[in-house]
C-alpha positions in Angstrom: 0.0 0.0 0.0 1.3 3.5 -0.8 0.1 6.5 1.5 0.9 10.3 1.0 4.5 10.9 2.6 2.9 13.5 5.1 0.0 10.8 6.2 2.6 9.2 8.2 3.8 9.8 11.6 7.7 9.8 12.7 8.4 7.9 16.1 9.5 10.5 18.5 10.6 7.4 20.7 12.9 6.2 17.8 16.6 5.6 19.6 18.4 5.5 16.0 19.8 8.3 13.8 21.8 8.3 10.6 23.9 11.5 10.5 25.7 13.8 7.9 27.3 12.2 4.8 25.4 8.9 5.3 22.5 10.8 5.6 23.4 11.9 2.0 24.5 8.9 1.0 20.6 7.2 1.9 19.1 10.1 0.2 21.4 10.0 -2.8 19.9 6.1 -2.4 16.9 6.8 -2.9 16.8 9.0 -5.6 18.6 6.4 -7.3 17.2 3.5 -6.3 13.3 4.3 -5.4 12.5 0.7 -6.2 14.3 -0.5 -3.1 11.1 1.1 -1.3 9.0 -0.9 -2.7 11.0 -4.0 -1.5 11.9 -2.7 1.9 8.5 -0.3 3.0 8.2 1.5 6.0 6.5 -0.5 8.9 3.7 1.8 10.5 0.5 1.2 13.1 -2.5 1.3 12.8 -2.2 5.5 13.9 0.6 5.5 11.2 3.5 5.8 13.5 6.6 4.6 11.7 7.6 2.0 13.6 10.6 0.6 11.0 11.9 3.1 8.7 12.1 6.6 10.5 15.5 7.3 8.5 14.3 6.7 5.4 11.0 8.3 5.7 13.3 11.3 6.7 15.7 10.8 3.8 12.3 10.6 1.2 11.3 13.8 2.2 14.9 15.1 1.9 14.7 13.5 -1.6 11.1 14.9 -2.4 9.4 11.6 -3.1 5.5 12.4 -2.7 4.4 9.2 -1.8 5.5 6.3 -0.1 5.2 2.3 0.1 4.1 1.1 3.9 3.3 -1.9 5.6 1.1 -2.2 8.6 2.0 -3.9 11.9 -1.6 -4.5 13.3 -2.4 -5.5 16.4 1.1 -4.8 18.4 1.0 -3.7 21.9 3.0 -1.0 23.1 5.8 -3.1 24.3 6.0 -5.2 21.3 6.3 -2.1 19.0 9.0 -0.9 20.9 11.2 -4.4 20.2 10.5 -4.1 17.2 11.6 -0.3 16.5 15.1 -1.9 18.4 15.4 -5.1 16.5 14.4 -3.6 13.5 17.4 -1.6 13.6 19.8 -4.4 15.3 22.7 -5.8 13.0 23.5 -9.0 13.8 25.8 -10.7 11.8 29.1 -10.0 10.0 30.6 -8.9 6.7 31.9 -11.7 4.6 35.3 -9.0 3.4 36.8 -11.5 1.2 33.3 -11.7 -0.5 32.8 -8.1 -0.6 36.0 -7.6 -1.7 36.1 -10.4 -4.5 32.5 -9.5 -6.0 31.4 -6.2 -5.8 32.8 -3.0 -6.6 34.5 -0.8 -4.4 33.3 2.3 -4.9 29.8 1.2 -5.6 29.7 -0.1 -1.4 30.9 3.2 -0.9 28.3 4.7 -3.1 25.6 2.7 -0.8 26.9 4.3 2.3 28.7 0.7 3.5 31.8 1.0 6.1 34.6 -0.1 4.3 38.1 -1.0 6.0 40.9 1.1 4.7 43.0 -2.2 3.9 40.3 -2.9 1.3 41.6 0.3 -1.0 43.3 -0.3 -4.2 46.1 2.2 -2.5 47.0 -0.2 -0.1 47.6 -3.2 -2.5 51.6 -3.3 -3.3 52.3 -3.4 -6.7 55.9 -2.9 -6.6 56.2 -6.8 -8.1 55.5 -5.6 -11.6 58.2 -3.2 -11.6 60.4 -6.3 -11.5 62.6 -7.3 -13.8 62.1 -11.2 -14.0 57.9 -10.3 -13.5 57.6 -13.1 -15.9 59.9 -15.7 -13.5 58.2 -14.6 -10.8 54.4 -15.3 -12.2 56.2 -18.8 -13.9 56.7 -19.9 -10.5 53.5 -19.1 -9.0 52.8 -22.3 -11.6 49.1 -22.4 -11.8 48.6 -21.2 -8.0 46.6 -18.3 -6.9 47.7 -15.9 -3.8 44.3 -15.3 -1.7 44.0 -13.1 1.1 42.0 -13.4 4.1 40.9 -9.9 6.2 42.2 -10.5 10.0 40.2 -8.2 12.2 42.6 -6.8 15.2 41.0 -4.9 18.1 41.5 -1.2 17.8 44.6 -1.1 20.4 45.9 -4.1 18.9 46.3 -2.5 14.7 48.9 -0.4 14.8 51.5 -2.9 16.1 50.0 -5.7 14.1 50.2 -3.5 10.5 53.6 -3.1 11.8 55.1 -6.7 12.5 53.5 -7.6 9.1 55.3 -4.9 7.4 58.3 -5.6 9.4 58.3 -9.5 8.2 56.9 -9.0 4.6 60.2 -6.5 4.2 62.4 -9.7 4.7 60.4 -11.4 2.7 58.9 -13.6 4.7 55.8 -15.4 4.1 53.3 -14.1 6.9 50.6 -16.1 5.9 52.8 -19.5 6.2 53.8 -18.2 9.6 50.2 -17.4 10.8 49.0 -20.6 9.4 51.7 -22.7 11.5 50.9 -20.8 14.5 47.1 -21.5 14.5 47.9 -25.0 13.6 49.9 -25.4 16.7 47.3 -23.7 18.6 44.9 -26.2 17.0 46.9 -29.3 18.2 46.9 -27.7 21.8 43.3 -28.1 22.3 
């Protein structure tokens, strides 16, 4: 069902916000994508409170869209509309990087507004291998093998010294995936 955009009520009560450039970036969205409204409508009651949505209703009036798609939660009580205004906004789950990073374009996950890890930059990729003379030895060798990288998270204290020891051992040329993999098989055998 589609209802005029000023039919519907925001939730004072709602505890989540989406700020400045993202903001933008949901606006920019939905001018851009309307159809994801359709598949994703705001969740009012039966008063037409927005119960799941209140960003987005605020970002279609931002992006002048006249009318909107909404569904309605009938028959919630008070306590169960406000679990679902939290749960609807709850993200459980994690971010498969090495998928990200393998099948969809950078800059496009950017474009929708997704947190991206700085390691997942192009600028961060070393490229100094193809400045190599024997570049050609060096990919003969590889013989049919394929370097893969996995995305290690590291607490926030942790980083720094960890971006560190990596550089420290990839500048002796060591192979810091062999290393990490003998260390968590070891760990492995302790259990």
């Amino acid at each position: 069902m589609k209802l005029k955009i000023n039919e519907l009520k925001p939730n004072q009560d709602n505890p989540r916000i989406i700020k400045d450039f993202k903001f933008k970036k949901l606006v920019q969205s939905i001018k851009e994508f309307p159809e994801m409204l359709e598949l994703r409508p705001i969740v009012v009651d039966e008063d037409m409170t927005i119960l799941g949505g209140n960003m987005r209703y605020r970002a279609c009036i931002e992006a002048g869209v006249k009318e909107i798609p909404v569904k309605v939660a009938k028959n919630l009580s008070e306590d169960q509309k406000k679990e679902f205004i939290v749960k609807d906004n709850l993200s459980f789950g994690e971010w498969d990087w090495d998928m990200l990073g393998n099948s969809f374009d950078f800059e496009m996950l950017d474009d929708w507004a997704l947190e991206l890890p700085s390691s997942m930059f192009k600028e961060d990729i070393d490229y100094s291998i193809l400045d190599e003379e024997d570049f050609e030895d060096e990919l003969d060798g590889m013989e049919g093998s394929v370097r893969r990288a996995l995305q290690i998270p590291f607490e926030a204290e942790d980083y720094d010294e960890a971006k560190e020891l990596y550089r420290f051992w990839t500048e002796r040329k060591a192979y810091v995936g062999g290393m990490i993999k003998e260390y968590l098989k070891t760990e492995k055998d302790k259990l």
